[in-house]
MMTF fields as JSON, N, C-alpha, C and O atoms, coordinates in Angstrom:
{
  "mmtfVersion": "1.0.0",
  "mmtfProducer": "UNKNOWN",
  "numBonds": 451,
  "numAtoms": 452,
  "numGroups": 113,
  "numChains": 1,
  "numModels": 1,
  "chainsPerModel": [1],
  "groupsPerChain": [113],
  "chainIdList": ["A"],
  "bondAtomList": [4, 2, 8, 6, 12, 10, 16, 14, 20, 18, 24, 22, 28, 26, 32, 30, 36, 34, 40, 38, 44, 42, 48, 46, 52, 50, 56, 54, 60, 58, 64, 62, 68, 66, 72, 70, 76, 74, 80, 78, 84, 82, 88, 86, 92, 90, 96, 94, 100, 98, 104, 102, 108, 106, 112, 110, 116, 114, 120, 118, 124, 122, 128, 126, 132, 130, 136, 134, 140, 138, 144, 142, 148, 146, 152, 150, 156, 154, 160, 158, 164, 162, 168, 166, 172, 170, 176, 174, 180, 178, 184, 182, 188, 186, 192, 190, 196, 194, 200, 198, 204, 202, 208, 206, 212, 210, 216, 214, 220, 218, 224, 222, 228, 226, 232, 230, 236, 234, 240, 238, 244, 242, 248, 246, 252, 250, 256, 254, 260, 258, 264, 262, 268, 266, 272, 270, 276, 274, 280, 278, 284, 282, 288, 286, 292, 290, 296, 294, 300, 298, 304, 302, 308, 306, 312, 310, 316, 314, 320, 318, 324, 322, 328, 326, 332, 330, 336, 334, 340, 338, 344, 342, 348, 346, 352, 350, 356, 354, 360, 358, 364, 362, 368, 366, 372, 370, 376, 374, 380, 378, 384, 382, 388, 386, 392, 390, 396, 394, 400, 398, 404, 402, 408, 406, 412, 410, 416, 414, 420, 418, 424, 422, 428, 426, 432, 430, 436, 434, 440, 438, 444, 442, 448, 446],
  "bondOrderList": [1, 1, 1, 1, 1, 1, 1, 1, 1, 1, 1, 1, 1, 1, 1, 1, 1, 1, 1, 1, 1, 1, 1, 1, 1, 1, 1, 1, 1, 1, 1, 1, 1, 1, 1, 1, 1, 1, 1, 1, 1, 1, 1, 1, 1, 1, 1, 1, 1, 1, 1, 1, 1, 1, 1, 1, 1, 1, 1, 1, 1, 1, 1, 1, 1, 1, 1, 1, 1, 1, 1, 1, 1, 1, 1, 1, 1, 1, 1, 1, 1, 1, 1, 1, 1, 1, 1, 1, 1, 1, 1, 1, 1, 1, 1, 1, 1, 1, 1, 1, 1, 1, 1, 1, 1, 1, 1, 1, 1, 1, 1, 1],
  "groupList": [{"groupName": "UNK", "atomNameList": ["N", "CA", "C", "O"], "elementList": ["N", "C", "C", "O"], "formalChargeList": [0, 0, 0, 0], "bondAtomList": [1, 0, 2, 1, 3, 2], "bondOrderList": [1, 1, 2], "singleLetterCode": "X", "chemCompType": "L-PEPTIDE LINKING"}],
  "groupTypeList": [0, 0, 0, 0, 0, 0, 0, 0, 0, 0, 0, 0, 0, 0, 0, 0, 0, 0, 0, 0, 0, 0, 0, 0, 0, 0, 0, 0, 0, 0, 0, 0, 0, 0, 0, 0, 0, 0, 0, 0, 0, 0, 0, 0, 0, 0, 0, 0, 0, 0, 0, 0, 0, 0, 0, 0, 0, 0, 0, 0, 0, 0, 0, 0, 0, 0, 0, 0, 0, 0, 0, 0, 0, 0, 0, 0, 0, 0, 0, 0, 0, 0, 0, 0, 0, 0, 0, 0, 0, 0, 0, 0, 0, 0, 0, 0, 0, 0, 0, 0, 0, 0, 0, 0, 0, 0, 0, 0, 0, 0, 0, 0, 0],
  "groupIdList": [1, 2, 3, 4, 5, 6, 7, 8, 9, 10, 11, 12, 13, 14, 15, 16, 17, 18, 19, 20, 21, 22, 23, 24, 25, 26, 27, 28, 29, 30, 31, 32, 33, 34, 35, 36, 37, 38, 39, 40, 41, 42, 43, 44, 45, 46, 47, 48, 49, 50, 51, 52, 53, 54, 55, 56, 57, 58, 59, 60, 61, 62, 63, 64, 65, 66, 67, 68, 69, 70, 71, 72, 73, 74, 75, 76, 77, 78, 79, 80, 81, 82, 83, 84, 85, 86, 87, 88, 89, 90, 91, 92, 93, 94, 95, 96, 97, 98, 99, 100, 101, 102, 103, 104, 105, 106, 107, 108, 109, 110, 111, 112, 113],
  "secStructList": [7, 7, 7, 7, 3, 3, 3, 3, 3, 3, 3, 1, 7, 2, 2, 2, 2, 2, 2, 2, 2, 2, 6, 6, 6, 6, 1, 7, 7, 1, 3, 3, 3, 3, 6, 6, 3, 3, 3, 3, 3, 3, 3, 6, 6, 3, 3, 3, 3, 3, 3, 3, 7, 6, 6, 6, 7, 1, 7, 7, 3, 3, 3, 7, 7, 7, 1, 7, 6, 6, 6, 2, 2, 2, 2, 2, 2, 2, 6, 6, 7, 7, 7, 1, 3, 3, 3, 3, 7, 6, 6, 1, 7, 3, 3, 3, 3, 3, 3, 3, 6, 6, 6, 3, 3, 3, 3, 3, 3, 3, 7, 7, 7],
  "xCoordList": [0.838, 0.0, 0.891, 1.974, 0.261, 1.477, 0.885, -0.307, 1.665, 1.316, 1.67, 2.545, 0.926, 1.229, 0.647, -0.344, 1.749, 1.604, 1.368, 2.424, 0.444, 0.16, -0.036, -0.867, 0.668, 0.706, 0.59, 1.435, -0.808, -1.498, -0.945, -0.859, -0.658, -0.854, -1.304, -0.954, -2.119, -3.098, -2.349, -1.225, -2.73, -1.671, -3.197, -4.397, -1.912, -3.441, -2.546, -3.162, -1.521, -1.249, -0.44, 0.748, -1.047, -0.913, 0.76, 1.652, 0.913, 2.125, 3.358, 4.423, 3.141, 4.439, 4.001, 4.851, 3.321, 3.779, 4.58, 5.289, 4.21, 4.788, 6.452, 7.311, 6.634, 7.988, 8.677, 9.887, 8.237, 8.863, 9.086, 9.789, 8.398, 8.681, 9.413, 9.996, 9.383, 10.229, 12.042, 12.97, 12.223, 13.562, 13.524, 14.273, 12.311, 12.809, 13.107, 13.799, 12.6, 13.019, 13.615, 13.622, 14.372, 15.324, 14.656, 15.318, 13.815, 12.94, 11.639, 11.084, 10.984, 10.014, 9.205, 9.714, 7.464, 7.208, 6.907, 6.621, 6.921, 7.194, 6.157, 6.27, 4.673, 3.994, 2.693, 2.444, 1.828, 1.171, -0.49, -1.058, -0.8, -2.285, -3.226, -3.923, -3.127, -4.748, -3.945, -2.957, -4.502, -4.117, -4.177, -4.224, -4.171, -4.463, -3.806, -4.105, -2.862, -2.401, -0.848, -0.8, 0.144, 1.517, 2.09, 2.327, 2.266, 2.972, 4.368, 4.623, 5.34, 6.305, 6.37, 5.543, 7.341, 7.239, 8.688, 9.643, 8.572, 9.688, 10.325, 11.543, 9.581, 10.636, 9.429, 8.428, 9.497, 8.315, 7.231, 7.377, 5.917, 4.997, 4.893, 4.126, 5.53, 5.468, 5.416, 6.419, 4.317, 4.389, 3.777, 2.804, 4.0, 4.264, 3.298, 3.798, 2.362, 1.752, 0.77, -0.028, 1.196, 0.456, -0.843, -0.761, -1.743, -2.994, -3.843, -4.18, -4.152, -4.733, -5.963, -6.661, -6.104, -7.076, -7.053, -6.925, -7.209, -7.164, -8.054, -7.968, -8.813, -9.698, -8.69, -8.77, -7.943, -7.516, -5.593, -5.073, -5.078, -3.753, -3.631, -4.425, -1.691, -1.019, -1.701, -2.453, -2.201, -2.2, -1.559, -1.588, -0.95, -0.2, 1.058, 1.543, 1.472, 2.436, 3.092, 2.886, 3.818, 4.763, 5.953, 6.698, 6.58, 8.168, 8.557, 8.125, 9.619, 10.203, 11.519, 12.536, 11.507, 12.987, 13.891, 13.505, 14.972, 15.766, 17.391, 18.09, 18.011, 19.132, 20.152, 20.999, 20.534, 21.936, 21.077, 20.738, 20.728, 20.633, 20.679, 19.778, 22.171, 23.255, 23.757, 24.669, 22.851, 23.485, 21.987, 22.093, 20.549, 20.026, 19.633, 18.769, 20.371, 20.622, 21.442, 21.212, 22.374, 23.489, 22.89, 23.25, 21.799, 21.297, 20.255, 20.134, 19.656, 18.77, 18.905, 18.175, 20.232, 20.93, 21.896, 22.047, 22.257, 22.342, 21.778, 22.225, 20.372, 19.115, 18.424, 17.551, 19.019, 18.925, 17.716, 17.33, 17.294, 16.401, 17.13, 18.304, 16.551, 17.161, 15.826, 14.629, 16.371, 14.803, 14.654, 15.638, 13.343, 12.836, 13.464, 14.291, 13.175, 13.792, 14.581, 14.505, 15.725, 16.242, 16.213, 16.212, 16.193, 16.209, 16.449, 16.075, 17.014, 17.989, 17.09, 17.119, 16.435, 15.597, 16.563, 17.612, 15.816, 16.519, 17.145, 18.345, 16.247, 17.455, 18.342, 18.992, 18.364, 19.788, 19.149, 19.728, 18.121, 17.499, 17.09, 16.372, 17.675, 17.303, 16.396, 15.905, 16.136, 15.145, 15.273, 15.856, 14.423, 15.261, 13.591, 13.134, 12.929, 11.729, 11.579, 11.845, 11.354, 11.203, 9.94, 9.375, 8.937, 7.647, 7.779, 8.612, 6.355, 6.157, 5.476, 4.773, 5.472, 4.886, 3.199, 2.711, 2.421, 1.709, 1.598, 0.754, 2.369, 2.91, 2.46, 2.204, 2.42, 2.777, 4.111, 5.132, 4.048, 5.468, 5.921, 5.275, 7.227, 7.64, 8.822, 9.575, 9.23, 10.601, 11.124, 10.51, 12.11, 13.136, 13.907, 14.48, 13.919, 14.615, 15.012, 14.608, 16.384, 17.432, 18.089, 18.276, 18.339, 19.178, 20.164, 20.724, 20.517, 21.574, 22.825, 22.942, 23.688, 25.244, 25.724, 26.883],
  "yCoordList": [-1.164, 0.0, 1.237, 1.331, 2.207, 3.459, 4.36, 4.24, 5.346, 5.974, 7.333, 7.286, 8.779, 9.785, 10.407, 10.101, 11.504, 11.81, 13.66, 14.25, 14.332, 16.021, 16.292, 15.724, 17.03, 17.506, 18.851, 19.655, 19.227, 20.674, 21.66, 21.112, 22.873, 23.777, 25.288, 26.179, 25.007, 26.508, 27.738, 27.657, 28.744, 29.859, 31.132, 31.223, 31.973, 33.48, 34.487, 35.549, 34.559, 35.491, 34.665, 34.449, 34.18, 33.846, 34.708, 33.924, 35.424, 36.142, 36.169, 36.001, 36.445, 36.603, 34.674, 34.073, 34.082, 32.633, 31.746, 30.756, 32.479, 32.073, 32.38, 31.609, 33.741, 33.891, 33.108, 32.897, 32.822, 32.2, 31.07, 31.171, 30.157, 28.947, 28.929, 27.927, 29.824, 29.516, 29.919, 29.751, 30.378, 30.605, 29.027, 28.103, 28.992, 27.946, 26.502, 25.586, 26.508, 25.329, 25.357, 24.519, 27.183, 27.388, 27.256, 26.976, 27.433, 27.608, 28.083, 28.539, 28.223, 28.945, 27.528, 26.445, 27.824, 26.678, 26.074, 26.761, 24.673, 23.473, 24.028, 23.952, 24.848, 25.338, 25.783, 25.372, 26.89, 27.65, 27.239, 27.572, 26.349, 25.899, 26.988, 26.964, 28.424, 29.177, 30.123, 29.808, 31.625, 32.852, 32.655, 33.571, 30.937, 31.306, 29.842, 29.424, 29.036, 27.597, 27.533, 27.741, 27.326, 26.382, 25.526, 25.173, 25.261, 23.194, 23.136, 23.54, 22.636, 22.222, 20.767, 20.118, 19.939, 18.558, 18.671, 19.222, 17.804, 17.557, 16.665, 16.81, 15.281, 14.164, 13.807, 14.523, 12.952, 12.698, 11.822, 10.741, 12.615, 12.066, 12.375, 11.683, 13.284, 13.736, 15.434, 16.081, 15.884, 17.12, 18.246, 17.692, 19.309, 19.903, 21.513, 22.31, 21.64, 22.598, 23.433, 22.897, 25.584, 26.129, 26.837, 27.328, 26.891, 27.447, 28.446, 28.266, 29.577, 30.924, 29.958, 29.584, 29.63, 29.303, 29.727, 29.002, 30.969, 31.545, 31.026, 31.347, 30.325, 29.752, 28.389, 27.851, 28.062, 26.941, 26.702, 25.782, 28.03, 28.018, 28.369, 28.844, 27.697, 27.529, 26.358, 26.623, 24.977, 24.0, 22.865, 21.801, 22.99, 21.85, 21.532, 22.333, 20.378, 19.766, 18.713, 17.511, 19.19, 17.921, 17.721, 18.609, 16.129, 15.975, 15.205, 14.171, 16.142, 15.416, 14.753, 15.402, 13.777, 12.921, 13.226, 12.965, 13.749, 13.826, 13.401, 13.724, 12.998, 11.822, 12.691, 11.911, 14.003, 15.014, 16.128, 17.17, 15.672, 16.755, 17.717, 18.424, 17.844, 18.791, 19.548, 20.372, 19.018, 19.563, 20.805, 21.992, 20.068, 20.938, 22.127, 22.956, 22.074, 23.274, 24.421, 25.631, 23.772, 24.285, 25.441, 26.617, 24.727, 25.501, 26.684, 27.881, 26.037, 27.294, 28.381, 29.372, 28.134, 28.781, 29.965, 31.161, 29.498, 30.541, 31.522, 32.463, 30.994, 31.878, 32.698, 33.547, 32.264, 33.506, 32.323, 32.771, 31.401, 30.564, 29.916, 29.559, 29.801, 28.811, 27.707, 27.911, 26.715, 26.126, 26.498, 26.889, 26.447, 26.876, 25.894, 26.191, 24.685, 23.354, 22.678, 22.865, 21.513, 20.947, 19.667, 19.958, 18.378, 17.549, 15.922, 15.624, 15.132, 14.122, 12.841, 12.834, 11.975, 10.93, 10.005, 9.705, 9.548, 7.782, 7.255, 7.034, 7.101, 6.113, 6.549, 6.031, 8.008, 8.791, 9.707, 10.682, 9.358, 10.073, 11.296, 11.314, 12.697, 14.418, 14.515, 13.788, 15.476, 16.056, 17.961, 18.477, 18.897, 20.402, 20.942, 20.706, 21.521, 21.997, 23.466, 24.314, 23.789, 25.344, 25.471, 24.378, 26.881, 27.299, 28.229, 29.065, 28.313, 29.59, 30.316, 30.029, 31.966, 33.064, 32.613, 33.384, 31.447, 31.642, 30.614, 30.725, 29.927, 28.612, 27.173, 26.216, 27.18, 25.748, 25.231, 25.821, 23.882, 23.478, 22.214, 21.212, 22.633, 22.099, 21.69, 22.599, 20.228, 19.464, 18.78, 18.748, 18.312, 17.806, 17.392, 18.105, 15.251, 14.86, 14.131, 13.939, 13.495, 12.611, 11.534, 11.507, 10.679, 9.388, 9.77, 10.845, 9.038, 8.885, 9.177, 8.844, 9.776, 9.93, 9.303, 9.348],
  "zCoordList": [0.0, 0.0, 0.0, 0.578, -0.757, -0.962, -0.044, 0.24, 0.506, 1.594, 0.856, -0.008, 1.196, 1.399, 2.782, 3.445, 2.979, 4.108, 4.016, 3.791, 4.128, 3.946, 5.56, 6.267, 5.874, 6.928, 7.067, 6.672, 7.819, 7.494, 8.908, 10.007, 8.767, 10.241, 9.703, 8.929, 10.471, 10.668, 10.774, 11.27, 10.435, 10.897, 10.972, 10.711, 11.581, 11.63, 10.942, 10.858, 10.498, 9.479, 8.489, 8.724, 7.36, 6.363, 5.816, 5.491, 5.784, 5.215, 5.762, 5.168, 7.236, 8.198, 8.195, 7.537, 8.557, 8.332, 7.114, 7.291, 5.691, 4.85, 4.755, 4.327, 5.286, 5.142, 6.594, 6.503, 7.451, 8.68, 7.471, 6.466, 7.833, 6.741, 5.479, 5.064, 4.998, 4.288, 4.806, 4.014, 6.038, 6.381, 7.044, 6.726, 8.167, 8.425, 7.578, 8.021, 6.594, 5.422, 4.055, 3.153, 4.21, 3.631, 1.817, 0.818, 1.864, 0.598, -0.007, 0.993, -0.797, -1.204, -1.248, -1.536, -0.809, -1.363, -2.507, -3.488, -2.573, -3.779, -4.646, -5.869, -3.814, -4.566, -3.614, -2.481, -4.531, -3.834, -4.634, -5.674, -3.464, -3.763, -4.195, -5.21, -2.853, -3.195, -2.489, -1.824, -2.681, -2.024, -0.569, 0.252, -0.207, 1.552, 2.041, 3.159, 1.136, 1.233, 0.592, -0.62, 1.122, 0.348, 0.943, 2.098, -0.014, 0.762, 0.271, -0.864, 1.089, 0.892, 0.638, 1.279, -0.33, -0.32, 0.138, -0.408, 1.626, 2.253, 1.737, 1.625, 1.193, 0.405, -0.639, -0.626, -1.34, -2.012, -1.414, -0.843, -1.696, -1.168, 0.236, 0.906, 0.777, 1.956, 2.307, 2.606, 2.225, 2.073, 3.421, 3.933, 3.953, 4.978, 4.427, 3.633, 4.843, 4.329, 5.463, 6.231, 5.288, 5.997, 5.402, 4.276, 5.937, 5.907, 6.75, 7.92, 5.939, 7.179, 7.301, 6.358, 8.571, 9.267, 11.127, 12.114, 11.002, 12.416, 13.388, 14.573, 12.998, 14.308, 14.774, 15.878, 13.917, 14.094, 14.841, 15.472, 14.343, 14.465, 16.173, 16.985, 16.291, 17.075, 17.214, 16.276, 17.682, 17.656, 17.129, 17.747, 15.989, 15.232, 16.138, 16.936, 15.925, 16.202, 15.52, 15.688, 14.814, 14.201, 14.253, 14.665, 13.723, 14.056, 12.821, 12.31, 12.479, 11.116, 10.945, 10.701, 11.042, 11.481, 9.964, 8.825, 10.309, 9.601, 9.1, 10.061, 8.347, 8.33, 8.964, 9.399, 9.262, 9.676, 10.305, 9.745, 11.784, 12.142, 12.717, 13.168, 12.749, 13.171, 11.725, 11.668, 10.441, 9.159, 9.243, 8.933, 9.786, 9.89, 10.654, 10.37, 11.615, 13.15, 12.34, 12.342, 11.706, 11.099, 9.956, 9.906, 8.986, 7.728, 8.832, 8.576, 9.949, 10.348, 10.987, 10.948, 11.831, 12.344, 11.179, 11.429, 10.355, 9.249, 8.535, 7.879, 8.871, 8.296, 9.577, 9.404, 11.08, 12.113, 12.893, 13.973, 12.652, 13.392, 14.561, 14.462, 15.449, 16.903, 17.204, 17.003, 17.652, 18.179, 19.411, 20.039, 20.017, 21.411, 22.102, 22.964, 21.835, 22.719, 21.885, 20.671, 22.612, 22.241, 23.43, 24.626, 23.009, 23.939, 23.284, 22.15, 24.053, 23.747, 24.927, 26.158, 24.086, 25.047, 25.226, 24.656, 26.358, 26.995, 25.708, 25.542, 24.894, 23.6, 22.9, 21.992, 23.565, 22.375, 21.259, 20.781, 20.967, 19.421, 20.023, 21.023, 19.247, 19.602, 18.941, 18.077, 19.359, 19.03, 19.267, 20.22, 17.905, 18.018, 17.655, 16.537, 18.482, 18.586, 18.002, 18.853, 17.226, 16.163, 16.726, 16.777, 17.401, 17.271, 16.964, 17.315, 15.677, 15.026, 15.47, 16.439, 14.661, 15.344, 15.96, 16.786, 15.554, 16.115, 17.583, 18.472, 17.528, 18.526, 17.991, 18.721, 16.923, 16.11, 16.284, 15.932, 16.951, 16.881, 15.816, 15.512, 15.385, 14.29, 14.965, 15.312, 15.291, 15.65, 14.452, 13.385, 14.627, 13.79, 14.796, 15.62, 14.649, 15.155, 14.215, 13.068, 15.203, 14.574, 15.6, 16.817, 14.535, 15.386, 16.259, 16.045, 17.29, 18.489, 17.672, 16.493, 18.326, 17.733, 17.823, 17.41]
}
């Protein structure tokens, strides 16, 4: 069975959210659905997308495991981003917590060193 995975977060200013996102993922998005939607495709078939839906934002929460990610602290930290949290579980695997202007949180973890 083939899987895709769209992963939606609400936002309440559509504009200052689009440009956060795109520093924080270091790109424009993959593409712009509607004057009020863009999605990034993080790998294929896996895509990461914000939406002005102010009744709805700051709620999201997602975590995107990534293969280097100390390559990605590295790219966000260049673009002036820090994560709010950073934290390292019982089994070793980090984890680097980004929340956006409206308090959507966006992590990025990675395997044990």
């Amino acid at each position: 069975m083939a899987l895709d995975l769209f992963a939606g977060i609400p936002v309440n200013d559509y504009p200052a959210a689009l440009a956060w996102y795109e520093k924080l993922l270091g790109s424009p998005p993959t593409f712009v659905a509607s004057d009020s939607e863009a999605v990034w495709e993080l790998a294929e078939h896996r895509s990461l997308a914000i939406e002005h839906r102010p009744e709805h934002a700051g709620h999201a929460l997602h975590t995107v495991f990534v293969d280097d990610l100390d390559a990605l602290l590295a790219e966000t930290a260049e673009r002036r981003l820090q994560p709010a949290r950073r934290e390292t579980y019982s089994n070793g695997v980090r984890k680097a917590t980004y929340v956006d202007p409206d308090g959507n949180e966006i992590g990025f973890g990675g395997a044990p060193l």
